[in-house]
C-alpha positions in Angstrom: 0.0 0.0 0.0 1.5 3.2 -0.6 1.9 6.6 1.5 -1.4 8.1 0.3 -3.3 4.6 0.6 -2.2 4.6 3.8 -3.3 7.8 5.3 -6.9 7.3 3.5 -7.3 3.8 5.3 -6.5 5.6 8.6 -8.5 8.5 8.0 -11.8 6.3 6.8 -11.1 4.6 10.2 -11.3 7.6 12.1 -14.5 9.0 10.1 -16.4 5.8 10.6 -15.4 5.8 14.9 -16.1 9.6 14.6 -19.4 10.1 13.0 -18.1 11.8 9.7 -18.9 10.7 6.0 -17.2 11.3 2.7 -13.1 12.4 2.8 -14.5 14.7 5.7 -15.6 14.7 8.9 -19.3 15.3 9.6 -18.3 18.1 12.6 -16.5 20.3 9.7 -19.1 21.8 7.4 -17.5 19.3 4.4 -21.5 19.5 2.6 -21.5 23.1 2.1 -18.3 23.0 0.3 -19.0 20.5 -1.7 -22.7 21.8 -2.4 -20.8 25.2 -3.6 -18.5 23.6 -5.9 -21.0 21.6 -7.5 -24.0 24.6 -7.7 -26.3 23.1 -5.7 -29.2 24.9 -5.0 -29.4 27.4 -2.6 -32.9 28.9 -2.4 -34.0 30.0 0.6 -35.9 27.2 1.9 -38.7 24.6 0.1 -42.4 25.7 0.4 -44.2 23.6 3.1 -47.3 24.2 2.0 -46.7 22.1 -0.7 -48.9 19.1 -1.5 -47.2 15.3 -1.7 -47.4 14.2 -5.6 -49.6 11.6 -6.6 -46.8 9.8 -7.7 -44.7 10.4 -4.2 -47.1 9.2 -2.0 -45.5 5.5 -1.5 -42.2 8.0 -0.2 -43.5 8.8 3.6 -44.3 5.2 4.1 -41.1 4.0 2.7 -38.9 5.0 5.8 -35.4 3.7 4.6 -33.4 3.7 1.3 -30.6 1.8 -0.2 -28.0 4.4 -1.5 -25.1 3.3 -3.9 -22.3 4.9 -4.9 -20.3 3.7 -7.8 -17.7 4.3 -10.1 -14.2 5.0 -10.9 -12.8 5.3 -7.5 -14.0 1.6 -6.8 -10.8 0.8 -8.6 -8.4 2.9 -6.7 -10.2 1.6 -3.3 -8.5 4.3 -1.7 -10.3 7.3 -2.9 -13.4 9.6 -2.9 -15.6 8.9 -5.8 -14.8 12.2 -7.8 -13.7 14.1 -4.7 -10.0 12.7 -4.8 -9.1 14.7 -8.0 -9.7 17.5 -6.0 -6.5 19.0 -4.2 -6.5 21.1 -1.3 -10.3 20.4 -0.2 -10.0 22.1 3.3 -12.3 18.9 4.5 -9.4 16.9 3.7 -6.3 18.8 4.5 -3.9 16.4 4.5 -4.7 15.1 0.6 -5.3 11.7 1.7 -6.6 9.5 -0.8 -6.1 12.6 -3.4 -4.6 11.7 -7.2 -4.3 13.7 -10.4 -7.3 13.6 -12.9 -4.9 11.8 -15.3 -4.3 9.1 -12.9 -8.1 9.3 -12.0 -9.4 9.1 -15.4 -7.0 6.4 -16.2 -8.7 3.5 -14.0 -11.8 3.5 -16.4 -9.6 1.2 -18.6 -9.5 -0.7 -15.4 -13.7 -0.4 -14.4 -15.2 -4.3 -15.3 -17.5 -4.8 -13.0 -17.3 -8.4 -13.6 -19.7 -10.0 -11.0 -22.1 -6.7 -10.8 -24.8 -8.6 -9.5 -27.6 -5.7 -8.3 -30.5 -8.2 -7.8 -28.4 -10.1 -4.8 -27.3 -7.1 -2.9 -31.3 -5.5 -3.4 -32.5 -8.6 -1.8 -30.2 -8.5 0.9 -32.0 -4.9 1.7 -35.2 -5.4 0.9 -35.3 -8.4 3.3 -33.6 -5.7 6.1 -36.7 -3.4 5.2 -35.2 -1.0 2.4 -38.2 -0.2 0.3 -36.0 1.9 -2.3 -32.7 2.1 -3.7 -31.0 5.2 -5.6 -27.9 4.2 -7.4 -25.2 6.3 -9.0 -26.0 6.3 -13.1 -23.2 9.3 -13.4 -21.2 11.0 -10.4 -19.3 14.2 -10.9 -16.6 12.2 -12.3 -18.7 12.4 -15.4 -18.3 8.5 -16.4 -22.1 6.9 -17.6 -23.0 4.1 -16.0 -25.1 3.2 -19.4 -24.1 3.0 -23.3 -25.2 6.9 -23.8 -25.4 8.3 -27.2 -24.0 11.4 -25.4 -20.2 12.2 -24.6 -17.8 9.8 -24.7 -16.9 8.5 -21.6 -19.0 6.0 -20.7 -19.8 2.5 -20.8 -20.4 1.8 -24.5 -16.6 3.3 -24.7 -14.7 1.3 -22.5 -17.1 -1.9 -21.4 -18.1 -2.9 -25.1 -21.7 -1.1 -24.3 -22.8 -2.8 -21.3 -25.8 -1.5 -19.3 -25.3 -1.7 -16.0 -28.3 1.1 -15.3 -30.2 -1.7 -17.3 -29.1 -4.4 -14.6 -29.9 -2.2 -11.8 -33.4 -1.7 -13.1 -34.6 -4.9 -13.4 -32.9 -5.8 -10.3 -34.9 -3.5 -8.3 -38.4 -4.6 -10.1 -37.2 -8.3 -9.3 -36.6 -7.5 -5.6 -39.8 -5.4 -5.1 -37.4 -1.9 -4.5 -38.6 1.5 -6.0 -36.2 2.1 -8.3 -34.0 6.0 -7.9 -31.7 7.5 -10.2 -28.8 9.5 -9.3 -27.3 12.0 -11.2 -25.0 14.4 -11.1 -26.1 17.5 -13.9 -22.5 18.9 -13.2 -19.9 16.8 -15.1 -16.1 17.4 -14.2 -14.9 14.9 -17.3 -17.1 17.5 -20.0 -15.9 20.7 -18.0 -12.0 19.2 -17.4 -9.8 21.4 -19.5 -11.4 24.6 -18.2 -11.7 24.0 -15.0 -9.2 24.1 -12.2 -8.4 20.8 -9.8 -7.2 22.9 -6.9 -10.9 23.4 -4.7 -11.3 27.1 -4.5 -8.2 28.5 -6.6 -8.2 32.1 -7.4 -5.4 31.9 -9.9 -2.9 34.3 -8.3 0.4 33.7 -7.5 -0.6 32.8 -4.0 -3.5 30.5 -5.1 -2.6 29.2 -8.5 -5.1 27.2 -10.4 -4.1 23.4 -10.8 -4.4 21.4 -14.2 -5.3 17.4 -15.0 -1.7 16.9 -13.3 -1.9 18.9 -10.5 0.5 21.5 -12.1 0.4 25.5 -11.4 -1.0 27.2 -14.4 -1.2 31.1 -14.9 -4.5 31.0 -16.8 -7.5 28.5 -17.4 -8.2 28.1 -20.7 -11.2 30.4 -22.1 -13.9 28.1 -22.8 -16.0 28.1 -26.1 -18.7 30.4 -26.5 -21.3 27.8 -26.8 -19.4 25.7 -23.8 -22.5 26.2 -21.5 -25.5 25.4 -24.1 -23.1 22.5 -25.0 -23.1 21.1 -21.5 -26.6 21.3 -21.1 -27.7 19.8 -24.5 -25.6 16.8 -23.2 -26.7 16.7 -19.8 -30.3 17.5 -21.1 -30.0 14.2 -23.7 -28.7 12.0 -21.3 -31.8 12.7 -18.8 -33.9 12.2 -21.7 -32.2 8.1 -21.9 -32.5 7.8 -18.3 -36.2 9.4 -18.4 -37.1 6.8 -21.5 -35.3 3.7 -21.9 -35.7 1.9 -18.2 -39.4 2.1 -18.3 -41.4 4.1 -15.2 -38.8 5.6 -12.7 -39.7 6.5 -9.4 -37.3 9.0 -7.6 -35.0 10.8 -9.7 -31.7 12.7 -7.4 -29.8 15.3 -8.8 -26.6 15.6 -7.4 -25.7 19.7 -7.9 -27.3 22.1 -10.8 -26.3 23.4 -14.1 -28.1 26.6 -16.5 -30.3 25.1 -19.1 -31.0 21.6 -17.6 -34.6 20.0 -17.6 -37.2 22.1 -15.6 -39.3 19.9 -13.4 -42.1 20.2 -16.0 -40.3 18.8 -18.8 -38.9 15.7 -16.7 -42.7 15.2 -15.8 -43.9 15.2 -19.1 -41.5 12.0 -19.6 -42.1 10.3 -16.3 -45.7 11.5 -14.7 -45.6 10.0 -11.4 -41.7 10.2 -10.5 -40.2 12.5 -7.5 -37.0 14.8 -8.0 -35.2 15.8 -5.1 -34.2 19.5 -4.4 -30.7 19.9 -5.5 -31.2 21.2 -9.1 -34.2 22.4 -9.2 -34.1 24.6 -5.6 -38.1 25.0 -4.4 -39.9 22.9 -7.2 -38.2 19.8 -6.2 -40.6 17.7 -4.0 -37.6 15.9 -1.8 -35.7 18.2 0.7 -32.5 16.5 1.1 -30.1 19.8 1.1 -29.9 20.3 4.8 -30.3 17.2 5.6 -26.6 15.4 4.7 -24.3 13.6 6.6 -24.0 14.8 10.1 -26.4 17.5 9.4 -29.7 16.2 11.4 -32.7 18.9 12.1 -33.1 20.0 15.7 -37.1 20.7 14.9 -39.1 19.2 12.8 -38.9 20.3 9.4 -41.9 21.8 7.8 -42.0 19.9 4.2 -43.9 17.0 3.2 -41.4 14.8 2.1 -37.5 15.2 3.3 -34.7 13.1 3.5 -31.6 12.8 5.7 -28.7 11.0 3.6 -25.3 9.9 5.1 -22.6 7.1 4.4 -22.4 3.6 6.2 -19.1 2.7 4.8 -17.5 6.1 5.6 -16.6 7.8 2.1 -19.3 7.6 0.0 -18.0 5.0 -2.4 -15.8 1.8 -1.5 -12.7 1.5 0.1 -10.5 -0.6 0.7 -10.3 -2.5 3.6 -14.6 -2.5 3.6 -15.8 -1.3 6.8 -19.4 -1.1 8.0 -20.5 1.2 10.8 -22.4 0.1 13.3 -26.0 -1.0 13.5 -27.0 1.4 16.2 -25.9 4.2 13.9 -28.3 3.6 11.6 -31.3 2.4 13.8 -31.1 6.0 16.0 -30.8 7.9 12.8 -33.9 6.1 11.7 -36.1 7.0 15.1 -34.9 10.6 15.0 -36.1 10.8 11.3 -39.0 9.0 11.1 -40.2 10.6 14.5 -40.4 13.8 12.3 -41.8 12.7 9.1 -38.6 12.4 7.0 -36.6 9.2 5.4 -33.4 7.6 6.0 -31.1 6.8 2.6 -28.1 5.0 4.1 -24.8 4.8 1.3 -23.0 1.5 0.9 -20.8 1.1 -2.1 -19.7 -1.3 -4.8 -16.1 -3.3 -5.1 -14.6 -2.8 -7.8 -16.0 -6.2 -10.0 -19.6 -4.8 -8.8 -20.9 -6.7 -6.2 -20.6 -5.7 -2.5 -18.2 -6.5 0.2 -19.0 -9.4 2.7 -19.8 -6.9 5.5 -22.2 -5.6 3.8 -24.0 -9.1 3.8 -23.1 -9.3 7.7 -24.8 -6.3 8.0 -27.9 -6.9 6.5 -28.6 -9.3 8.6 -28.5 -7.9 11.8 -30.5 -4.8 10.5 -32.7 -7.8 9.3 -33.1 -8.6 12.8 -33.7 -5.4 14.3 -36.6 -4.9 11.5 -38.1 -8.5 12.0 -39.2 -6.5 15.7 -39.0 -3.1 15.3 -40.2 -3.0 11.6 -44.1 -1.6 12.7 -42.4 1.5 14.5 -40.4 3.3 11.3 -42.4 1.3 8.1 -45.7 3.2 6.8 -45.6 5.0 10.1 -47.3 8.5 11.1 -44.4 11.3 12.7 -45.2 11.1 16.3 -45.8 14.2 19.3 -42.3 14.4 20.1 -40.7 16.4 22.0 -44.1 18.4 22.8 -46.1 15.4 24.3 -43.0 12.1 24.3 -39.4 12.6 25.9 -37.7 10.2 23.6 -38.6 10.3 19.7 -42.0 8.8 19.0 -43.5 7.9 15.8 -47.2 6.6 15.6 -49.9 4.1 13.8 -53.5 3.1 14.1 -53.2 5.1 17.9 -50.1 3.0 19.0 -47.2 4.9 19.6 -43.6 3.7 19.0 -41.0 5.1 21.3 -37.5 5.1 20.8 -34.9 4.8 23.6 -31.6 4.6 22.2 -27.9 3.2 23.2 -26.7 6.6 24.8 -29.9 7.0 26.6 -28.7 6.9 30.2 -31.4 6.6 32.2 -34.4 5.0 30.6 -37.5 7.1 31.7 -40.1 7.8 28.9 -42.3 11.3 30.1 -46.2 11.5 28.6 -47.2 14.8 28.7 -51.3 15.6 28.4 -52.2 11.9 27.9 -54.0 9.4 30.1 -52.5 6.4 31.6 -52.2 3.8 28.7 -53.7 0.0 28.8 -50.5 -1.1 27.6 -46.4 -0.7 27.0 -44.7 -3.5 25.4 -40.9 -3.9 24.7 -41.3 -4.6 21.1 -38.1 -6.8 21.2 -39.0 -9.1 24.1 -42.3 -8.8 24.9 -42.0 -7.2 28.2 -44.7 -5.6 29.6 -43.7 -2.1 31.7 -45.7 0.1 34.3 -46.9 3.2 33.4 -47.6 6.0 36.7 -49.0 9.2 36.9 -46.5 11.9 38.6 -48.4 14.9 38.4 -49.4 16.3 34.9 -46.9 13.2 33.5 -47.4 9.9 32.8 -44.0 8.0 33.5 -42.5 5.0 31.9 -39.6 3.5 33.4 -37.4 1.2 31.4 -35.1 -0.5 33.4 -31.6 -1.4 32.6 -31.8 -4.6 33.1 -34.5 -4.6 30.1 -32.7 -3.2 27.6 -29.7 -4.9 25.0 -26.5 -3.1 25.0 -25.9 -1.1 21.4 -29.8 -1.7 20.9 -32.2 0.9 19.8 -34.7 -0.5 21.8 -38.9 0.1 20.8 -41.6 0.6 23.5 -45.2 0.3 22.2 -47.3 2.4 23.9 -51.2 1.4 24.0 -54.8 3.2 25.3 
């Protein structure tokens, strides 16, 4: 393993102890760079008045989605999907993981994805209680996932036209999964001789803009007059292929924005019933997922219909190499603190390099299929619950049963009901133990005790009147 290899591993071993996601650590504001660099909207907040599309309304019952991440950097197994030809990001001071886009661009002769096998690691979420997935067709790297007809770095140039967008499809219609498109409208391959590879270079002597070798240049090349209406004729004909040639598609999410691309109207006219998240199209997307990322959780409950808090399992976004898997609990408290609000959880696991995924991923599957084989009636097709107004601990709620949450770093187990009557029943979903419920002035009070609970368990308490 070399130097750089090196420092990545220890880094993605710190991020996944820590709490961070990406070649950044959640505490450092690593999303809003990013989100600048790649124009993601930035209107001043989604209306929340807005009504859920008839198409969208399977999305608030869903609760948890499969996201993938894969391409390039697969190969590498030591980089950031499209990130690590990015010097100098000030998330990731130390370069770890960083190479030149030469070097970068250079492992698509080494992308085979021999044993992609889509319907196998879909099954292995659906039966842990995924109800969607939402796989990379084309990351800021700018490689297609897909034989387009547009550009020239993509599959039909360097894997003899096979579709792996294709394969993912029917996967997902063989394993029962709504099927989600990612895609990034910005495209660093199209853009690469204009553009510097140093994040945030002013191009002074001080702050010199970097080319495809990660050399000081005085000057960016101008680009063509027609550059921009360019990029979005080609960004604009490949939605067009993803929109028609996979049959109905149910959640389409950008990944950044660009002049000129598809309005919200025109993707509609293609696909009727399909939802677009908010990161192109600002206020008419119908998915909030822009404050939502990584470590970014709200501390209220958000005011839109349909939001979604996204973050990575595996550390960076995309695989690296040795796999790791965070923790269960990680993703079982995330879930309670969404779904007690209304929003979904999509949880990012990526690829090996030949395609299919890692043997902790299987491992982990399973003991989230566990958890859901109990828990599974407090955060599927469930109702946002009272909380913190009338529950202590995150509550969500269904047919007049309320699920409450107590997780791992809960101390002292005491559920508080505030302006309810005594309930009939509480039940520890996992064990069937029935708990006491008193009145202490205007509170109802429900102890938990310790002795009840599972260590690294976000244990369920279902609460009955």
């Amino acid at each position: 393993m070399n130097t750089h290899g090196k420092m990545f591993t220890t880094l993605i071993a710190l991020m996944l102890l820590g709490g961070s996601v990406g070649v950044a650590d959640e505490k450092t504001d690593a999303a809003a760079g990013q989100h600048s660099e790649i124009g993601i909207a930035q209107a001043g907040g989604a209306k929340s008045g807005r009504l859920v599309p008839a198409g969208g309304r399977w999305f608030p019952k869903a609760g948890l989605g499969l996201f993938v991440h894969y391409g390039l950097a697969s190969v590498g197994g030591h980089q950031d999907l499209s990130w690590a030809m990015m010097k100098d990001c000030p998330w990731n001071k130390g370069n770890s993981g960083v190479m030149t886009p030469n070097d970068y661009y250079a492992m698509a002769k080494r992308f085979k994805a021999e044993h992609f096998d889509p319907e196998r690691w879909l099954k292995a979420a659906k039966d842990a209680g995924f109800a969607y997935a939402v796989m990379t067709t084309r990351h800021h790297e700018g490689f297609a996932l897909w034989p387009s007809k547009y550009g020239d770095f993509n599959t039909s140039n360097y894997m003899n036209g096979r579709d792996l967008v294709k394969e993912y499809v029917e996967a997902c219609r063989a394993t029962g999964m709504k099927v989600g498109f990612y895609y990034s409208s910005p495209d660093w391959y199209f853009s690469r001789k204009y553009r510097s590879w140093g994040y945030g270079t002013k191009g002074t002597p001080e702050s010199p803009h970097l080319d495809m070798n990660h050399q000081p240049i005085a000057k960016l090349p101008a680009k063509p007059a027609d550059c921009d209406q360019q990029m979005a004729d080609y960004v604009n004909g490949q939605l067009h292929e993803l929109l028609t040639n996979y049959g109905p598609i149910d959640y389409l999410w950008f990944d950044g924005g660009i002049r000129g691309a598809l309005s919200t109207d025109d993707i509609r006219k293609l696909q009727p019933n399909i939802i677009i998240n908010d990161r192109q199209h600002g206020d008419d997307g119908d998915v909030i997922t822009r404050y939502y990322e990584a470590g970014h959780l709200p501390d209220k409950r958000p005011p839109y219909p349909l939001w979604e808090h996204c973050f990575s399992m595996v550390g960076a976004w995309g695989y690296t190499s040795p796999p790791r898997v965070r923790p269960r609990s990680m993703l079982t408290a995330r879930l309670a603190r969404v779904r007690c609000w209304g929003g979904n959880v999509l949880a990012n696991f990526g690829p090996q390099p030949d395609g299919d995924m890692p043997p902790e991923y299987y491992t982990f599957m399973k003991t989230m299929q566990s958890w859901m084989s109990w828990a599974g009636p407090a955060v599927i097709d469930v109702d946002p619950g009272p909380y913190p107004q009338q529950c202590s601990v995150p509550v969500t709620t269904r047919d007049g049963t309320w699920y409450a949450f107590v997780l791992p770093e809960t101390k002292e187990a005491q559920i508080k009901l505030t302006g309810v009557k005594t309930p009939s029943q509480v039940t520890m979903l996992r064990t069937g133990r029935k708990l006491t419920a008193a009145i202490h002035g205007d509170h109802v009070i429900i102890d938990v005790p310790a002795d009840a609970r599972e260590k690294g368990t976000v244990e369920v308490i279902a609460i009955q009147w």
